[in-house]
C-alpha positions in Angstrom: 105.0 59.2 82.8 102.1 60.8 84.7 102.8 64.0 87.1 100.7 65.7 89.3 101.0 69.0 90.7 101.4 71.5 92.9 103.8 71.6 96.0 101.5 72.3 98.3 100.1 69.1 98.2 103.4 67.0 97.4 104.6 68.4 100.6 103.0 65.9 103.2 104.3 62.8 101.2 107.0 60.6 101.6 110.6 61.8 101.2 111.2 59.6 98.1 108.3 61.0 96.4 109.1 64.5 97.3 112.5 64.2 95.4 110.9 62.4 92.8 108.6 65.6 92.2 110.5 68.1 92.9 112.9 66.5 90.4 110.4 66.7 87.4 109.4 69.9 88.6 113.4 70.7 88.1 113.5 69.3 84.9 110.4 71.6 83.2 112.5 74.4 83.8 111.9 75.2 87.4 109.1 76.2 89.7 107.4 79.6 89.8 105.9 82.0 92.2 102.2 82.5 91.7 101.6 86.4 90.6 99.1 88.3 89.2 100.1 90.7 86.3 98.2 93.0 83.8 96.5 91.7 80.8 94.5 89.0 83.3 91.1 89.7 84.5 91.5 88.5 88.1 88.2 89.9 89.9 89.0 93.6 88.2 85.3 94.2 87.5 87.0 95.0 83.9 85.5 92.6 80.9 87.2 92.6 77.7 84.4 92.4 74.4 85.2 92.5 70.8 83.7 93.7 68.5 84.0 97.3 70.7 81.2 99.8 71.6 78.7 100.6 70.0 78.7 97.2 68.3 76.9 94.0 70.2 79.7 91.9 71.4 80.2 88.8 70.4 83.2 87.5 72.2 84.5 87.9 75.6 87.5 87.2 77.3 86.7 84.8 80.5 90.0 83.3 82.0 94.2 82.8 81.6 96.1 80.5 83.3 100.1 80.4 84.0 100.7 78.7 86.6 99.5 75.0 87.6 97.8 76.6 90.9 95.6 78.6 88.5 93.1 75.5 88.3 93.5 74.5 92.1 91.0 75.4 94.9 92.6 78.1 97.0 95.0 77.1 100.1 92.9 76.8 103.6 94.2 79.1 106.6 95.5 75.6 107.7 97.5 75.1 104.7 98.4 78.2 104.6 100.3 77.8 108.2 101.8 74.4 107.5 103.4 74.7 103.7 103.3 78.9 103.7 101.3 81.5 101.7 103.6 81.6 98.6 103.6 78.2 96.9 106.3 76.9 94.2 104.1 75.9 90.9 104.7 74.7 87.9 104.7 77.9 84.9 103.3 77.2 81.5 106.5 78.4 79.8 105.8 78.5 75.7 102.4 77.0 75.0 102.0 76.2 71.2 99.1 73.8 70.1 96.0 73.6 72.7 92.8 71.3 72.8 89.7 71.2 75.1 87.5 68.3 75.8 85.5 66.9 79.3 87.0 69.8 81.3 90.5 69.6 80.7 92.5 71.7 78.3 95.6 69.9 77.1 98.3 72.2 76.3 101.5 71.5 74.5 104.3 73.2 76.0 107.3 72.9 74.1 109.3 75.2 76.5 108.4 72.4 79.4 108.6 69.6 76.8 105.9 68.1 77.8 102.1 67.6 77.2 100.3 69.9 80.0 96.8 69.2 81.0 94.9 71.4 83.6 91.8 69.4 84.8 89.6 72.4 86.2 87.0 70.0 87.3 89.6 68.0 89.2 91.1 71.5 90.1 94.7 69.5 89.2 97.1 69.8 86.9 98.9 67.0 84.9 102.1 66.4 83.1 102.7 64.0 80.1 105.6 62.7 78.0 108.6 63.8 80.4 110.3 60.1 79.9 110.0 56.7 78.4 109.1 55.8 74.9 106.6 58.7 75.2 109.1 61.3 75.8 108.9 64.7 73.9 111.3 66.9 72.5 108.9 69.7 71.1 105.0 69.0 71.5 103.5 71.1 68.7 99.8 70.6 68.5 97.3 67.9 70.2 93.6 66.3 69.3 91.4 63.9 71.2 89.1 61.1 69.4 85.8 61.0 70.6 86.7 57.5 72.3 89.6 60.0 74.5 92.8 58.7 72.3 95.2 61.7 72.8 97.5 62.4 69.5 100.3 64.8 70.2 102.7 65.8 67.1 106.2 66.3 68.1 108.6 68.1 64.9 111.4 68.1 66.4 111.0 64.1 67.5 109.4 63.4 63.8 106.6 61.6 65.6 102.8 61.1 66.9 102.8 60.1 70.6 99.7 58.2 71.3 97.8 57.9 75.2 94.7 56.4 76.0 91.6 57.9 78.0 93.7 57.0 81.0 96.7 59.2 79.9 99.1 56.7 79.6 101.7 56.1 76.8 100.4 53.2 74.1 102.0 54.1 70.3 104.7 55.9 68.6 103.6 56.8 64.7 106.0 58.1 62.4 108.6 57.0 59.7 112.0 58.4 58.0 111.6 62.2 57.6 108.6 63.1 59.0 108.2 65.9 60.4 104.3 66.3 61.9 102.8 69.8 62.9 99.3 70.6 63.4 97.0 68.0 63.6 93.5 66.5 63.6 91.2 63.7 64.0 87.9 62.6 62.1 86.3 59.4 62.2 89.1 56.5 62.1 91.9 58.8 60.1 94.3 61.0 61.7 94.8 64.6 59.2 98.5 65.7 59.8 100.4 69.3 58.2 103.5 67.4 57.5 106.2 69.7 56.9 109.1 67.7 54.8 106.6 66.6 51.9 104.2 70.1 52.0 101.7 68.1 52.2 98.7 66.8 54.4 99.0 63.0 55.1 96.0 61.6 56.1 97.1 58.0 59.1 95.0 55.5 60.4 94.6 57.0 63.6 94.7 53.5 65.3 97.6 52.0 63.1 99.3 55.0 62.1 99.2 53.6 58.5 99.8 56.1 55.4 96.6 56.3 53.7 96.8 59.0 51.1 97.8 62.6 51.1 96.4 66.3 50.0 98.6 68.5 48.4 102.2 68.9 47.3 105.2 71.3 47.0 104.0 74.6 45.2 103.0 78.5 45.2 99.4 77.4 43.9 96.2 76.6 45.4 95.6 73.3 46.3 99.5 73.7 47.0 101.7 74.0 50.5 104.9 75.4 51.1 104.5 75.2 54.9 101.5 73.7 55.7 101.3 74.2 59.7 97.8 74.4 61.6 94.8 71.4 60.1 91.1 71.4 61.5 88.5 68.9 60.1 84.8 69.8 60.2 81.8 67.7 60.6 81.5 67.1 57.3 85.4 65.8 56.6 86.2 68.9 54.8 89.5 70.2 56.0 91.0 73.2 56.5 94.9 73.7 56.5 97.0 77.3 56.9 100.1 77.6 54.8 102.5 80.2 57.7 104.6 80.8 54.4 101.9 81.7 51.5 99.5 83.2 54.6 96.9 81.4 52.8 93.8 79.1 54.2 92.5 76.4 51.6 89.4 74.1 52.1 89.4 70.7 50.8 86.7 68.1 50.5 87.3 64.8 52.2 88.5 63.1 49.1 90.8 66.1 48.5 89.8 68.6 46.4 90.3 72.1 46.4 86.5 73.6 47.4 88.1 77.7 48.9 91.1 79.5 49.6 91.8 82.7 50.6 94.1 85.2 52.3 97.5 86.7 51.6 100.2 88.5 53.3 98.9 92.3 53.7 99.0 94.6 57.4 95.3 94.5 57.8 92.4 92.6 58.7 91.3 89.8 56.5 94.9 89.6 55.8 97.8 87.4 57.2 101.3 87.4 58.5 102.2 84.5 60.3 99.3 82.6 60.4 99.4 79.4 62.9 96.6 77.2 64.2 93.0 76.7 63.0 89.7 75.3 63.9 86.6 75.2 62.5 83.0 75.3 64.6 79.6 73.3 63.9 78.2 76.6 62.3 81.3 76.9 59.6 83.3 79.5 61.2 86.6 79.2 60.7 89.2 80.9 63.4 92.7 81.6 62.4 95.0 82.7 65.0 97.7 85.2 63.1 101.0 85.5 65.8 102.4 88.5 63.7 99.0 90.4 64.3 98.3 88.9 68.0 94.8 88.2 67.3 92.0 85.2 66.0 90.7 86.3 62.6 87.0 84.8 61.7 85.7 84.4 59.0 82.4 82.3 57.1 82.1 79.8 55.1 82.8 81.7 51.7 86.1 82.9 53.4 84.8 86.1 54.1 85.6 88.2 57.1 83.8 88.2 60.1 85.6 89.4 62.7 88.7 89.3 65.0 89.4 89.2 68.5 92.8 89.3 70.7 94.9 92.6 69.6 98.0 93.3 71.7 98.2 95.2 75.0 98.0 95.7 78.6 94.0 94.9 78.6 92.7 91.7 79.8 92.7 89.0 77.1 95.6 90.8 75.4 97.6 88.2 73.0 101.3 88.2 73.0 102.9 85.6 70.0 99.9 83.5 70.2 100.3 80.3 68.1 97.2 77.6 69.5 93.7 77.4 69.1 90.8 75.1 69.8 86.7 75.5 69.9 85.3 73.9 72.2 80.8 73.7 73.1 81.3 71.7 76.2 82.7 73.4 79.6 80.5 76.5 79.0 79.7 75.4 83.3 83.1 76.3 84.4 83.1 79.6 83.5 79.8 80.7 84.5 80.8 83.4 86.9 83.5 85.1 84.7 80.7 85.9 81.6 79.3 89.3 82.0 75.2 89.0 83.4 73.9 90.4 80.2 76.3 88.5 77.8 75.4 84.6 77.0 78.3 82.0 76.1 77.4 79.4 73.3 80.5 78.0 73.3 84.3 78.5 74.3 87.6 79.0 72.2 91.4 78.4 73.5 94.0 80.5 72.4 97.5 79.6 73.7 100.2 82.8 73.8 103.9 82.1 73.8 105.0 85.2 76.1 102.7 87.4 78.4 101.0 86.5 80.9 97.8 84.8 79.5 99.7 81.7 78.3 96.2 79.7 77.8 93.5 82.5 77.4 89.7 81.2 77.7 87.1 83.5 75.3 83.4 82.8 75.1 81.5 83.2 71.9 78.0 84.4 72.2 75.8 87.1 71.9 73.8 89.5 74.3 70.7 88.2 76.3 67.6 89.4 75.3 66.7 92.7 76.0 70.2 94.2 76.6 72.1 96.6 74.9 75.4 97.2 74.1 75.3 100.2 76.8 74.5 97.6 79.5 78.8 96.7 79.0 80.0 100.0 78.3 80.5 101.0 81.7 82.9 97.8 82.5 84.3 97.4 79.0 88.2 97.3 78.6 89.9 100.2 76.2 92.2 98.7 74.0 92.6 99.3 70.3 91.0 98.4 67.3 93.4 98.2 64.3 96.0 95.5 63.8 98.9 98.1 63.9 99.1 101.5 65.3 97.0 103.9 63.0 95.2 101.5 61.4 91.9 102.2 62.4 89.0 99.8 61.3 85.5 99.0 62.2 85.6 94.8 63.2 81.8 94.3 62.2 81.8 96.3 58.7 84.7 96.3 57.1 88.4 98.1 56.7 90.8 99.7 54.5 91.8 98.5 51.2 95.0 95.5 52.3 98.3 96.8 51.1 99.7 94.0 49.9 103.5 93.0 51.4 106.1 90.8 49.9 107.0 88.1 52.4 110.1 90.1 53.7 107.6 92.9 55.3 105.6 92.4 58.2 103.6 94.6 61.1 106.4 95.2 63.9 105.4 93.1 66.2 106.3 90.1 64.0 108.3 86.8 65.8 111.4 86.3 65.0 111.7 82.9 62.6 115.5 81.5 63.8 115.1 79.0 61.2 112.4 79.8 58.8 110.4 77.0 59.1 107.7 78.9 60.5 107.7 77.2 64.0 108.5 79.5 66.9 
């Protein structure tokens, strides 16, 4: 089932449809008033860059969205009269796997339990798998095929829903004991972090036929015990985060082990609770850690790059983030949020599970030519620069030595794990 939104438009329509959307509008845990809150850059003249002065920026933070009337045009004077100034919306409510492609970016929302897409060229937004055979029970992550298939994992369901370009419901994948997490498409084959054999199963995305697998139970490389976040370059290599071992591994596309690295430590380079990942056309891999509220990069050879998010009240501040997604198309929509002298290359997704910026938009990119880094300074956001209070680091040159942690340590600002699956 399809819904559209917002209740300034439903308004106008027949009774029996009103009910019917106010219903499902009821059912994802209520409507919202529209408000503006810190940590979003909403016409503030504030722009948050990381790295920090003096460094050249390479990342800025462009656009959240909360609400569903964050992607609509605003209301006329006439609308305005008629429906009222303060509109009932539908809230993003605990955003966990996120995807961008043609405009949209589809957001799983396992608070809403439901696939949420916000169409920003359509200025709409658009609800998927609230009933029928496509129902969810706890979206976790999302991919598109280049021919617009739309694969949404659902753990708690043990299933893949399947929709078409059109966004309707055509295939269920799954069998006894699954239990899917991230996931990611390449070619005709469908990568999944499946939880219950620690492995990565590798489906024929159009059949949902077992293929092979990479991996298995174990506390060595080439080894999961939670495998959670998969991202699949150009190439077929893939890339899966272990939120238990806070290790990233590499594999070729027939499987073998080609780079890991990371381990649990309280600073930069390091992991906690590390969730989602994605991998660009130049090789940098992002890693989005929810313990340390940031996006780690790094190169190919694993090695640090830099890192962008940090907690706070600045905009583009993370809170529990747990999605992520690169994206080079859309760079359009967001031409009047990027700083004059900054240019966008391409865009990055980072979904946070409390806060305000519950889908935060980031550009990567570099400054034009001929500008400086003191052409920012004047409207560059404070924030901090370490992962945890006094831990001061430089992003572009390194940090202090990691102090290692045994899983049962953590930076204080680490989630709370009801069932220690590493889902939350």
């Amino acid at each position: 089932m399809i819904a559209t939104f917002s209740c300034r438009f439903t308004c106008a329509r027949p009774a029996g449809f009103l009910v019917l959307i106010l219903g499902i509008t009821a059912s994802l845990a209520g409507c919202a008033s529209r408000s503006t809150t810190e940590g979003e850059q909403v016409d503030s003249g504030v722009y948050a860059f990381w790295p920090q002065f003096p460094a050249a920026p390479r990342m800025q933070f462009v656009a959240s969205y909360q609400f569903s009337d964050d992607v609509e045009p605003p209301a006329s004077q006439l609308e305005e009269i008629i429906y009222g100034k303060e509109r009932q919306v539908l809230p993003i409510n605990k955003p966990y796997g996120v995807e961008m492609a043609d405009g949209k970016i589809y957001v799983c929302d396992i608070g809403n339990a439901a696939l949420v897409i916000l169409d920003l060229r359509k200025h709409e937004t658009r609800v998927l798998g609230l009933s029928g055979s496509g129902r969810f029970m706890s979206p976790t992550d999302v991919a598109i095929a280049a021919d617009g298939l739309v694969y949404v994992s659902d753990a708690a369901k043990g299933v893949i829903q399947v929709f078409n370009a059109q966004e309707q419901h055509v295939g269920t994948f799954g069998y006894e004991g699954f239990k899917p997490t991230g996931i990611a498409v390449h070619g005709d084959e469908m990568y999944v972090a499946e939880f219950t054999s620690q492995q990565v199963v590798i489906l024929d995305r159009f059949t949902g036929e077992k293929k092979r697998a990479i991996g298995g139970p174990g506390d060595e490389d080439g080894q999961f015990v939670r495998p959670l976040g998969v991202a699949v370059d150009g190439a077929g290599n893939v890339y899966v985060t272990d939120v238990i071992r806070c290790r990233v591994q590499k594999f070729s596309p027939e499987g073998n082990l080609l780079l890991a690295f990371g381990t649990i430590g309280d600073s930069v380079g390091s992991f906690v609770r590390p969730k989602m990942i994605d991998v660009d056309q130049d090789g940098i891999i992002y890693v989005v850690d929810a313990a340390f509220a940031n996006v780690q990069m790094f190169n190919a050879a694993g090695e640090l790059l830099m890192f962008f998010g940090i907690a706070g009240p600045h905009p583009g501040s993370m809170k529990l983030p747990a999605g992520m997604a690169v994206a080079n198309s859309g760079l359009d929509l967001f031409e009047d949020r990027v700083h004059p002298a900054f240019k966008a290359e391409r865009l990055v997704a980072v979904t946070n599970q409390f806060g305000t910026n519950k889908v935060s938009i980031y550009a990567l990119g570099q400054l034009r030519e001929g500008k400086t880094p003191q052409d920012i300074l004047p409207v560059q956001a404070e924030m901090r620069s370490g992962l945890n209070p006094g831990v001061q680091i430089d992003p572009l040159t390194g940090l202090p030595a990691t102090r290692d942690m045994s899983p049962d340590q953590a930076p204080e600002n680490q989630p709370v794990d009801e069932d220690g699956d590493g889902i939350n």
